[in-house]
Every structure is written in structure tokens, then in C-alpha cells.
C-alpha positions in Angstrom: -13.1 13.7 24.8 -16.5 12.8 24.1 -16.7 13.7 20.7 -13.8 11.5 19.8 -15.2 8.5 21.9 -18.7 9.2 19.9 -16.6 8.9 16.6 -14.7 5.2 18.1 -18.1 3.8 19.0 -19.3 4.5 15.7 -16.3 3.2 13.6 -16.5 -0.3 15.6 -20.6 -0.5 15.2 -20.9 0.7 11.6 -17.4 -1.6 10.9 -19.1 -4.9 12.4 -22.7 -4.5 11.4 -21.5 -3.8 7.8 -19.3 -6.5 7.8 -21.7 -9.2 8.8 -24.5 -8.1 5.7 -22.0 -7.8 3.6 -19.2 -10.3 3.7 -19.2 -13.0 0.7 -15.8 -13.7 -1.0 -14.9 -11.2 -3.3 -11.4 -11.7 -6.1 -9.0 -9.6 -3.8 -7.0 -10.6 -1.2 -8.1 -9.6 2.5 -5.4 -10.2 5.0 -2.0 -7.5 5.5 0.5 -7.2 7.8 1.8 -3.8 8.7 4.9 -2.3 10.4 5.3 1.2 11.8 7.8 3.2 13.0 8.0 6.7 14.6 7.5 9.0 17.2 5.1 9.9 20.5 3.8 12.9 22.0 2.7 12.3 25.3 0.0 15.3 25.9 -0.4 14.6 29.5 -0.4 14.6 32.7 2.9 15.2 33.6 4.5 16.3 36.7 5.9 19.8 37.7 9.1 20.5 35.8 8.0 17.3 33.5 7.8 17.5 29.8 8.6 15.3 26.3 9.6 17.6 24.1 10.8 21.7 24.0 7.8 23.8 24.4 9.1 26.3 21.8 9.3 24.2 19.3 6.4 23.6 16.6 8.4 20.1 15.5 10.5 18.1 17.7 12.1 15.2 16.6 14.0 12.4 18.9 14.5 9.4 16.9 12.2 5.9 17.1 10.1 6.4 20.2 7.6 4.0 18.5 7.1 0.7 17.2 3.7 -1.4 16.1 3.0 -4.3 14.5 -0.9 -4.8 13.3 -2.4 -7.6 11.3 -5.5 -6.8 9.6 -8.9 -8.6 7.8 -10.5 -6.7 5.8 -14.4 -8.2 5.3 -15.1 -6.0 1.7 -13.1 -3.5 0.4 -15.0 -0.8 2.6 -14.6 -2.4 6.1 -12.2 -4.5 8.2 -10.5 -5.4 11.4 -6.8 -4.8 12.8 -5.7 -6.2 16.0 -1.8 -4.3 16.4 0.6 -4.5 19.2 2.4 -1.2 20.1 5.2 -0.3 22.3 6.5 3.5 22.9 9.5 5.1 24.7 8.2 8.5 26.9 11.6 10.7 27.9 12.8 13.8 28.5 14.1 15.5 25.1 17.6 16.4 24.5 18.7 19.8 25.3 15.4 20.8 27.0 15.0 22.1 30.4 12.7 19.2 31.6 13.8 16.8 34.7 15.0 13.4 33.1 12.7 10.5 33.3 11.8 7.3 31.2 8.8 5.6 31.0 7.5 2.8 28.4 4.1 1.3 27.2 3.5 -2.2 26.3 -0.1 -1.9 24.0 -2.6 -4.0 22.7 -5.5 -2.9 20.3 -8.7 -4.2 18.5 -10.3 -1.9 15.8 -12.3 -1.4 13.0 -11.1 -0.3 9.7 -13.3 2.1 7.4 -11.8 2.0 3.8 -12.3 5.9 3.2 -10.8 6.0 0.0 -13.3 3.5 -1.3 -16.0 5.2 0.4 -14.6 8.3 -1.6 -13.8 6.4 -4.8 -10.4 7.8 -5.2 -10.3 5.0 -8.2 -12.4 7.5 -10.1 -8.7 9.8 -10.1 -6.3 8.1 -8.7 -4.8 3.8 -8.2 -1.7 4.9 -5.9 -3.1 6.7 -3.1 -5.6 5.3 -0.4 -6.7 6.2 2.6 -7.8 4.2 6.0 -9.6 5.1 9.0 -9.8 3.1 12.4 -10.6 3.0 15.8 -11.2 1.2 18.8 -10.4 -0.3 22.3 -6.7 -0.8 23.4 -5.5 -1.8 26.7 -1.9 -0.9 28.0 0.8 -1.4 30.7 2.9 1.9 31.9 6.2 1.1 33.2 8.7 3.7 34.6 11.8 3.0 34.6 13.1 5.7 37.0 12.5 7.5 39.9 10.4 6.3 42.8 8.1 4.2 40.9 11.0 2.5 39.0 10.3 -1.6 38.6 6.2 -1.1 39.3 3.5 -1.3 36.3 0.5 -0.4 35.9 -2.5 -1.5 33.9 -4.0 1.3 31.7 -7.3 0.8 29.2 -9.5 2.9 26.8 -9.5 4.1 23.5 -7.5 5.2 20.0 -8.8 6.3 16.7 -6.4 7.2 13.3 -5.8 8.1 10.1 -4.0 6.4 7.2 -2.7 7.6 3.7 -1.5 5.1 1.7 0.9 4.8 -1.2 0.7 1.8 -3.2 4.4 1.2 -4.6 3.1 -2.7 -5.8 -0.2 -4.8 -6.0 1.9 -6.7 -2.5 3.5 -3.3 -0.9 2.7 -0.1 0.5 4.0 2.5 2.1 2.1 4.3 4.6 1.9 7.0 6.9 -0.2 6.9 10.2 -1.9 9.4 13.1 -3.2 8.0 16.2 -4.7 9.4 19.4 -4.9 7.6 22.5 -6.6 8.2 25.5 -6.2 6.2 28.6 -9.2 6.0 31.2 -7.6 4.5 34.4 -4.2 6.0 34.2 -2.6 6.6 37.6 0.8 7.9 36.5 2.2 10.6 35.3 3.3 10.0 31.9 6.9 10.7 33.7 6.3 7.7 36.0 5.5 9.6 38.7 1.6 9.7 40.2 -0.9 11.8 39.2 -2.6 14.9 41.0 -6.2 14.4 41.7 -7.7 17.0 39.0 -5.4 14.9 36.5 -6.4 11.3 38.0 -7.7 8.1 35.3 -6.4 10.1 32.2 -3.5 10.4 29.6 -3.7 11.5 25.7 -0.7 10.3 23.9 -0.2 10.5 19.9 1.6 8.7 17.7 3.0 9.9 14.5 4.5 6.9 12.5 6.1 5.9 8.7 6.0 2.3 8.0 4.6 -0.5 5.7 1.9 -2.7 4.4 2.2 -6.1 3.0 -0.4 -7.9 1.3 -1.2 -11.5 2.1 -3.4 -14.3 -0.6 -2.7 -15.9 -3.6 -5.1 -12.9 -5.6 -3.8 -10.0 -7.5 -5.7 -7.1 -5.7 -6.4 -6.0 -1.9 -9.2 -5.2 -0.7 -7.8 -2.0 0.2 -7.9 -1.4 -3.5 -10.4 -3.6 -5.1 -13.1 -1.7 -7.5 -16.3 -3.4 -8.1 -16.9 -0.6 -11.2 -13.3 -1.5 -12.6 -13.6 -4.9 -12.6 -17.2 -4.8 -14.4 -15.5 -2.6 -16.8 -13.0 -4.9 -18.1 -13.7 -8.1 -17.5 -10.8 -10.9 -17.2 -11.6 -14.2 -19.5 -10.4 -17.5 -17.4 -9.4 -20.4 -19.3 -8.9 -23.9 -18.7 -5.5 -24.9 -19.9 -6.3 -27.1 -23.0 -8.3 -24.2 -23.9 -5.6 -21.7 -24.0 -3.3 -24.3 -25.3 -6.0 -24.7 -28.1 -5.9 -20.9 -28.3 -2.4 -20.4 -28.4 -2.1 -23.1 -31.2 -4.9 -21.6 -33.4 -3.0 -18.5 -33.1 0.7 -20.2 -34.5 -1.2 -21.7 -37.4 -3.0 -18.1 -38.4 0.8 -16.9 -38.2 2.1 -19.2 -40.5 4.3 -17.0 -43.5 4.5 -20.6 -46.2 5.7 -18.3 -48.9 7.8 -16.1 -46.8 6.4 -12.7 -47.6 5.9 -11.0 -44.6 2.0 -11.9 -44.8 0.4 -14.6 -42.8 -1.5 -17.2 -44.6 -5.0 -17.0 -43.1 -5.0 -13.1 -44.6 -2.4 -14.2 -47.9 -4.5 -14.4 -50.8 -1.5 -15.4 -53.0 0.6 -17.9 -50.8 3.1 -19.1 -53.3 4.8 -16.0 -54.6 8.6 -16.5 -54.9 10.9 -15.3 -52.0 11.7 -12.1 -52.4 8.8 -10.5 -55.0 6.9 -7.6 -53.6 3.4 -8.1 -52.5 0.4 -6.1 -51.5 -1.0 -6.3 -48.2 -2.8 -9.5 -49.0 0.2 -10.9 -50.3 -0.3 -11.0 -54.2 2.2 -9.8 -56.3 2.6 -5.9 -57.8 1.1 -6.4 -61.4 0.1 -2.8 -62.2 0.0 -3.9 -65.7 -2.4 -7.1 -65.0 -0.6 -9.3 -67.2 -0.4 -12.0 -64.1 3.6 -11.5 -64.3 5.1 -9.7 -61.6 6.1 -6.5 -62.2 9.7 -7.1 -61.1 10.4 -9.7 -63.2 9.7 -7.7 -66.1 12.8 -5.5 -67.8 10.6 -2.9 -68.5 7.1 -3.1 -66.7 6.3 0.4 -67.2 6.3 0.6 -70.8 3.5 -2.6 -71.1 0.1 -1.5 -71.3 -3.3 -3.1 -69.7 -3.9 -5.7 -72.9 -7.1 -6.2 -74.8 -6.6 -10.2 -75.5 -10.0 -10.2 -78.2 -8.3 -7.2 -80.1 -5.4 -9.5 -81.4 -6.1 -10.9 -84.5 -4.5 -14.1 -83.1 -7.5 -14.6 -80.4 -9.6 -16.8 -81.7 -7.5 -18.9 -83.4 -5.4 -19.6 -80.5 -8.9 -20.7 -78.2 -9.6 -23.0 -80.9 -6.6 -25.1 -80.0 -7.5 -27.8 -77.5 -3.6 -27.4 -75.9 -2.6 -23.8 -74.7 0.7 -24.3 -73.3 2.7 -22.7 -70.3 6.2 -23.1 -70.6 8.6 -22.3 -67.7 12.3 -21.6 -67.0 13.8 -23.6 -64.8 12.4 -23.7 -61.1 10.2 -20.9 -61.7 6.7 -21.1 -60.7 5.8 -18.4 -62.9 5.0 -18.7 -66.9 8.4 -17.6 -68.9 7.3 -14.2 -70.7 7.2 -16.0 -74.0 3.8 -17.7 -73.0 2.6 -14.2 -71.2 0.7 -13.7 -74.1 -1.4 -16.9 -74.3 -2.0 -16.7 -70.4 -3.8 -13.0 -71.4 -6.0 -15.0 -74.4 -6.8 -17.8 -71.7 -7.7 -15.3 -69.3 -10.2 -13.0 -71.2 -11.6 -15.8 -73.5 -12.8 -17.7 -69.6 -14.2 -14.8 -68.5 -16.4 -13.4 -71.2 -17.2 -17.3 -71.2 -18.2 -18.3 -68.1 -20.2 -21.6 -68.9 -16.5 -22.7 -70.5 -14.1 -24.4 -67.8 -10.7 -25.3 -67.9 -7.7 -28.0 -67.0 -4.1 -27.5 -65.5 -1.7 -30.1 -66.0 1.8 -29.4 -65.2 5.0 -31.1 -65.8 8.6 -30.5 -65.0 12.3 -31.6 -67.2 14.0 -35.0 -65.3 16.7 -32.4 -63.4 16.4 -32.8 -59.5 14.5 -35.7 -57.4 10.8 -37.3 -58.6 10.2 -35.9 -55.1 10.6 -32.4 -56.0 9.5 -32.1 -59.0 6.2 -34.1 -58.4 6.2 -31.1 -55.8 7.7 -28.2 -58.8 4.5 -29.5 -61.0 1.9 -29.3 -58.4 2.9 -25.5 -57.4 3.4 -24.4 -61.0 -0.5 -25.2 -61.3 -1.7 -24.3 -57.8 0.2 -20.7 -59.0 -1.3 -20.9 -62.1 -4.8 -21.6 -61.0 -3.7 -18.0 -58.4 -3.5 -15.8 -61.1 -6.8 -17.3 -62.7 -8.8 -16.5 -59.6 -7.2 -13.0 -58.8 -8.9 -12.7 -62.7 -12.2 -13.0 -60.7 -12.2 -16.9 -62.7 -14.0 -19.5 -59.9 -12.1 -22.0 -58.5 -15.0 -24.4 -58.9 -14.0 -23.8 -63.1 -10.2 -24.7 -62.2 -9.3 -28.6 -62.3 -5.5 -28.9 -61.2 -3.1 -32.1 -61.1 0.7 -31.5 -61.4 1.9 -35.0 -63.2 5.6 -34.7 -62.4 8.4 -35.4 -64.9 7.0 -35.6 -68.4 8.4 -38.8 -69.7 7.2 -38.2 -73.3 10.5 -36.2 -73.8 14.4 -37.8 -74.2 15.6 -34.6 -72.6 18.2 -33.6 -75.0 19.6 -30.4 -74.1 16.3 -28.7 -76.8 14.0 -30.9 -75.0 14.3 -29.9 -71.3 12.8 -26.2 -71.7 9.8 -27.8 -73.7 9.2 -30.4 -70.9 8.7 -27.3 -68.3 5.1 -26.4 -68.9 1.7 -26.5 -68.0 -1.1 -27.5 -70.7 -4.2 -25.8 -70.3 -7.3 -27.8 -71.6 -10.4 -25.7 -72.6 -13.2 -27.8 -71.5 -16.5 -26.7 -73.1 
């Protein structure tokens, strides 16, 4: 008796003194509600001929002898407060050779919580099982409801210290199982309704073995019950205000953006204007294993053409002495036809091994289709153009561009059309 009562004094001091040094607001909720269900053992006194349960039994089971209901604040996630209200059912079991009687207990009880799986840190191995301690002072009313003392209560008071696991099913249920002892200090009755002997006078142990559940109350995502400073430090949350996420969110849709279609987003597409369909590398430019600037694919036989030294063809220098090199294009391609592939490999070596030399794109498109589109065709057949210079390792800053539409210095006669498709690329030097 007196070691449990040292135990109770010092789970209600240690639970209050705590709580008052160490109380601020923390990010978890504190309040629960809990409901229990299960059975009682009342240890004594009892009567001659008097007992609960069948002595020769190591478990005795005889359905819901006990209900509480217990709301609790928790001040951290180490130590709290419950206040519960219990009621329990005392009788004779079935089939045993006791006398019948019935007696029940109306409870009341005010403890202090010790979050022992905190104290433990079970986080460090586990986030579904916790474990709670408490004790305190209850006060009680015995009523019998037979024999002599049948329609007369009594008022009882003293103390009651448990155990706790806890199985956390969500972050707002859990299921939990629960121990209690109680000791009374002024009981008078037998725990069969009849009084008490003298050498049995102002006691009664009765425990309470229960199954029931825990629901969490606040607007937070954690209880205190399960709240880890360490955790949260760990990985810590970023708040946002919501212009700023819609900001974020928004920033996020444009880096997605596919223009060309090729499975690569633009922010990382180095080559954002490759026709639908071409393969592309992971930065989007199309396969040109034989760096001619003509996708592979489009080529009948890609394999068979060699890498191509422009400044070995007798042809080289004459061609850069032409103010004109010209670009010609079949019809809505934004690609060079493979007729001109052989001036674009002149263009490209003669601007690199000059680099002081720069040069101008101007591209025009045949009269088929809207001024719309092909002011729009013109300005992509350069913008492509000036692509495949860059990927050369050509600055953009040498690169002038302006796609002039519809050339209307052809009567586009069925021979003139094809020759009005091009791009004119002016060596400036």
C-alpha cells in the first residue's frame, strides 16, 4: 500500500511542477477524449462465502463489468492531466460457488499523465506504439443493490495509478489498452454490499482491466502524445502564404511547358523547335550522329554519311565568297531540304574558324497558307536555323534573325514556289 501511494504522490507532483516550467504552445494538438470498456476484479474485503470470480481460474471473463469516460490535457508531450468518470458492475460469477450479490460504483478521478513513451523515446524505433502512465485521487459511491444494505450508498475516497499502451491506427485515433488499481480509504462495505469486519474496516483494492479508444481533439496534425521535438527539427515543414505557393505552383507549370512536344520541358530543352515526332537526346536536340545539322531520321541512309571536312572541298572557298548562301526548304519543314545540307556544312566551318566574321538569317516562305502562318513558318525556319548554328558552339550574339514572310519577289508558278522556301544567309564581315 504505501509503496503505490509513494508512486501517486509522485506522478501528481512531478506531473504539475513540470507542467508549469514547461508549458508554452507547442505544433500538436493537446486535448483527447477516451472511452474504455472491460472488466473489474474486486480484490477485497468480501464477506464469508463472497467472491467475484472462480478461485481456480487464472482468467475469468464475465462480459462489460466496466465503463469510463476520461478527457485529458496534455501540457507538453511528456506530461498532462485526465479527469475520467468510471462506473463498475461487482457480482457473483457464473457457475461459481459464491452467494449472489450485486454491487455498483459511481467514480470520479483527477490525475496526472507521464508520457512514458516520450520519456523513453520510442520515436527512436517505433511511431505506432506509445505508452502512458497516471495516477491520482478519485472519489467514489458504493451502492448494493441486494441484500440488507439494498437502496443505501456510501461515499468512498482514495487513490488509483495505471498503465497505458497505445496503438496509433491514425494521427486522430488510437486504440488502447489500460490497467488500473484502486484503493479505497474509507470503505465500509464489503465489496458484496454487506459491512465490513473490523480487521478489513476503511479499505478495498479493486482493478480494472479495460480495451477502449482515444480520439484526438485541435485543428494540428500531431498529439502530444506523439509529438517529437528531434523529428520535427529534422525535417522541417516550409509554410507559405497563398500567393506564394500560387506563385510557386505557376513557376512550376511554365518550367513544364513541352512547346515542341518532345517529351522535354523547355527550361531544360536546348532545341525547342524540333518537329513532332523526331528523336531527341535528353536535352531535346535531335540524333545527328553524323553532325551534318540534319536529323538522322530524316536521312535514307544516315549511317553511310561520314563526319564532313567542309575546307577539304574544293568548292569551299568559292562558295563563302558569295554574299547569298541559300537555304531552301520543302514545304512546311523547318529543316534545310538535303540539297542545301552541303552549304549549311561550308557556313558552319567557314564561322567558326572565323570567329570575328558574323552572319544574317532571313527567311521566307511560297504564298500557300495564311500571311499569318507563314510570317510565323519564316520566323521558325530561322529561329531553327540559328539552333543548329549554336549547337555548332557559333554565339548567338553573331546570329541576326528576322523571318520576312511571303517572298513577293516570286509569281509563284508551279517552278517558283520551291525557290521561294528558303532562308538567305548573309556573311557579314
Amino acid at each position: 500500500m504505501k509503496n503505490y501511494k509513494l508512486i501517486i504522490a509522485l506522478l501528481i507532483t512531478s506531473t504539475f511542477a513540470i507542467a508549469q516550467s514547461n508549458s508554452a504552445n507547442g505544433d500538436y494538438n493537446k486535448w483527447s477524449v477516451e472511452v474504455n470498456v472491460g472488466q473489474n476484479k474486486p480484490e477485497k474485503p468480501y464477506a464469508t462465502g463472497y467472491f467475484s470470480s472462480d478461485p481456480t481460474k487464472y482468467f475469468n471473463f464475465n462480459g462489460v463489468e466496466h465503463i469510463d469516460l476520461g478527457l485529458r490535457y496534455m501540457f507538453n508531450p511528456y506530461f498532462g492531466a485526465k479527469l475520467d468518470f468510471g462506473y463498475d458492475i461487482m457480482q457473483n460469477q457464473a457457475g461459481t460457488a459464491s452467494l449472489p450479490f450485486e454491487t455498483n460504483q459511481y467514480r470520479v478521478g483527477l490525475q496526472g499523465v507521464i508520457n512514458a513513451g516520450r520519456l523513453l523515446k520510442f520515436e527512436t524505433f517505433t511511431n505506432r506504439f506509445g505508452l502512458l502512465l497516471h495516477g491520482g485521487l478519485q472519489v467514489s459511491q458504493l451502492a448494493p443493490q441486494m441484500g440488507i444494505n439494498k437502496g443505501v450508498t456510501e461515499d468512498n475516497g482514495g487513490l488509483m495509478v495505471g498503465v497505458t499502451p497505445q496503438f496509433r491506427i491514425t494521427n486522430r485515433l488510437v486504440l488502447s489498452g489500460d490497467f488500473t488499481l484502486l484503493s479505497n480509504v474509507r470503505q465500509h462495505f464489503n465489496w458484496d454490499g454487506s459491512y465490513s469486519e473490523q480487521a478489513n474496516n476503511l479499505t478495498g483494492t479493486l482493478f480494472n482491466t479495460s480495451l477502449g479508444l482515444t480520439l484526438y481533439l485541435g485543428k494540428k496534425d500531431t498529439h502530444a502524445d506523439w509529438y517529437s521535438e528531434k523529428a520535427t527539427a529534422e525535417v522541417p515543414v516550409e509554410k507559405y502564404d497563398d500567393q506564394e505557393l500560387k506563385k510557386r505552383i505557376e513557376d512550376l507549370e511554365r518550367k513544364n511547358v513541352d512547346i515542341d512536344k518532345d517529351g522535354v520541358p523547355d527550361y531544360l530543352d536546348l532545341q525547342n523547335d524540333t518537329v513532332f515526332g523526331l528523336k531527341v537526346d535528353a536535352q531535346g536536340r535531335f540524333i545527328d550522329e553524323n553532325k551534318n545539322g540534319i536529323p538522322d531520321e530524316t536521312e535514307e541512309n544516315p549511317e553511310d554519311i561520314k563526319p564532313f571536312n567542309p575546307s577539304e572541298d574544293p568548292e569551299y572557298n568559292a562558295i563563302m565568297e558569295f554574299e547569298y548562301n541559300i537555304m531552301y526548304y520543302d514545304l512546311d519543314r523547318v529543316d534545310p531540304n538535303k540539297e542545301s545540307r552541303q552549304k549549311l556544312k561550308f557556313v558552319i566551318d567557314y564561322l567558326q574558324k572565323n570567329p570575328e566574321y558574323k552572319v544574317q538569317l532571313k527567311g521566307y516562305t511560297d504564298n500557300l497558307g495564311t500571311v499569318q502562318s507563314n510570317n510565323l513558318l519564316s520566323n521558325r525556319r530561322v529561329a531553327k536555323l540559328k539552333n543548329i548554328l549554336e549547337s555548332f558552339n557559333i554565339s548567338g550574339d553573331r546570329i541576326k534573325i528576322e523571318g520576312k514572310g511571303i517572298d513577293t519577289t516570286y509569281s509563284f508558278s508551279n517552278k517558283g514556289e520551291p525557290l521561294a522556301r528558303r532562308v538567305n544567309i548573309i556573311i557579314i564581315k
